[in-house]
C-alpha positions as a printed NumPy array, in Angstrom:
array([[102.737,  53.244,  89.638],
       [104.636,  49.824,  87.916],
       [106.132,  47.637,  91.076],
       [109.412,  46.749,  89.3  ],
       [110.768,  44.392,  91.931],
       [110.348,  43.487,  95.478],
       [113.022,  46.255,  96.991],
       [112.276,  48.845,  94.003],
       [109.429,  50.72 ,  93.276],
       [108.51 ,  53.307,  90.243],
       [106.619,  56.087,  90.442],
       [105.931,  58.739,  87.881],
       [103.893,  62.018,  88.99 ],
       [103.013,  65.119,  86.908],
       [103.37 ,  68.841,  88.3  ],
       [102.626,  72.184,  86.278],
       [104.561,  75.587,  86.279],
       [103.004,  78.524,  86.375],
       [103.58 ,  80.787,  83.291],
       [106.58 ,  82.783,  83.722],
       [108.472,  80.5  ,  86.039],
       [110.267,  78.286,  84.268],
       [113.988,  79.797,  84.172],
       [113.66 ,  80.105,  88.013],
       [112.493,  76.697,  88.706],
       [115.426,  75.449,  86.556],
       [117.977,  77.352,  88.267],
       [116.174,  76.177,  91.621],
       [117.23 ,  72.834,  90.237],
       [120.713,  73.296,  89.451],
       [121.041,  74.041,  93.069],
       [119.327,  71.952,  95.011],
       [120.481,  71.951,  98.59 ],
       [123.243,  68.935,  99.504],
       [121.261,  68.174, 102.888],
       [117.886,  67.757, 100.521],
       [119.603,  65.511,  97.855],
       [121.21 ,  63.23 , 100.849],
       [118.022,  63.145, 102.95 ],
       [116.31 ,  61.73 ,  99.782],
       [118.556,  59.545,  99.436],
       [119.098,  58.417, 102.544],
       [115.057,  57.69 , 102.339],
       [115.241,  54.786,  99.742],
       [115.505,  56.877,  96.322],
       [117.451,  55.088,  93.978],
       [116.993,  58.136,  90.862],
       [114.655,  61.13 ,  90.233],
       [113.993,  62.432,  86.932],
       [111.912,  65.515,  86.02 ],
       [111.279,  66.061,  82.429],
       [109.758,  69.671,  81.513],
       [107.417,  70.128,  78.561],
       [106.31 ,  73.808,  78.434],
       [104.694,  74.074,  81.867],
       [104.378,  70.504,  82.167],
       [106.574,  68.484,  84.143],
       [106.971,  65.032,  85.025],
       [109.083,  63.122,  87.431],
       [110.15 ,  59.449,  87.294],
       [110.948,  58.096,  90.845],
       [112.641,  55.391,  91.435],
       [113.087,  54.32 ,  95.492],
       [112.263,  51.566,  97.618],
       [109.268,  52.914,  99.025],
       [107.181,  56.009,  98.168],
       [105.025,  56.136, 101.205],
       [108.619,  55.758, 103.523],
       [109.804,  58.726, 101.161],
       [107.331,  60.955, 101.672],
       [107.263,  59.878, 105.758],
       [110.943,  60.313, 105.809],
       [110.863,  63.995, 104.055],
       [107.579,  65.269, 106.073],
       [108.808,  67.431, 108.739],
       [112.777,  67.97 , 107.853],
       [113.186,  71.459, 107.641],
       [115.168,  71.202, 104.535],
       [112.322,  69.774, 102.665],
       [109.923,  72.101, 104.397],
       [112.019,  74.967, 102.967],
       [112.292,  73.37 ,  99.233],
       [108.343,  72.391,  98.87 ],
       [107.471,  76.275,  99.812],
       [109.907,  77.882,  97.121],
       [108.673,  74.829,  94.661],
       [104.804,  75.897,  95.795],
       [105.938,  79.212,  94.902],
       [106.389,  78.475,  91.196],
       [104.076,  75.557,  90.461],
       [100.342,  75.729,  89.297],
       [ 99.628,  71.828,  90.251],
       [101.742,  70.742,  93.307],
       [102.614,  66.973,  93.72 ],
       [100.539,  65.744,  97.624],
       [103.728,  65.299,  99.167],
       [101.491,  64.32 , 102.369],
       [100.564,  60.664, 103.408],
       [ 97.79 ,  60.696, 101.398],
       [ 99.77 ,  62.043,  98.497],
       [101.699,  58.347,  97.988],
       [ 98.747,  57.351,  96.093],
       [ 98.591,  60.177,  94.017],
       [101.103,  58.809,  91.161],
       [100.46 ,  58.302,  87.502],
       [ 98.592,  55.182,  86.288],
       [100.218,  53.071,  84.11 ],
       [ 98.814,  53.41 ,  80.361],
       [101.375,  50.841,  79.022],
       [104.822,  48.933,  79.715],
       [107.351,  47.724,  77.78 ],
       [109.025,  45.229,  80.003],
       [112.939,  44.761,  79.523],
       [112.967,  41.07 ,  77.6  ],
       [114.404,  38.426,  79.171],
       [118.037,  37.413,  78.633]])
């Protein structure tokens, strides 16, 4: 996880697909629900990006706080709903649970922007 300001935090994560699922769990994406998109928002994420490599996939989050995030999403029934069809394709689930906010990607390297 790279802290990129005081209001803004980064988070990358990795999930797999399991074989077989990957036109579904892009078409799952090109419809994700307008309640889920606003409650995410509404819970301090500034942009989410999920990148797929073959059954790999990994998400760049970018909110104001992970833990509130995954507080905020727990029990809504809209994100209830969307983690059971995602469980339903995935291999390697992100921890979407308390204990899950620790659970990002460490940091290898970072190219800070340069300083005007």
């Amino acid at each position: 996880m790279i802290a990129m300001a005081a209001e803004t935090t980064r988070i990358a994560l990795h999930t797999r697909l399991r074989p077989g699922t990957e036109a579904e769990y892009e078409r799952a994406h090109q419809q994700v629900p307008a309640e889920l998109v606003a409650a995410i928002r509404a819970a301090g994420v500034r942009e989410w990006t999920i990148w797929r490599s073959g059954l790999d996939l990994f998400h760049l989050v970018d909110c104001a706080d992970y833990p509130r995030l995954l507080a905020e999403l727990a029990d809504l029934p809209v994100n209830i709903a969307w983690q059971a069809r995602m469980a339903e394709l995935l291999d390697v689930v992100h921890d979407y649970s308390a204990e899950g906010a620790d659970k990002g990607l460490p940091v290898a390297w970072h190219l800070p922007p340069e300083n005007p």
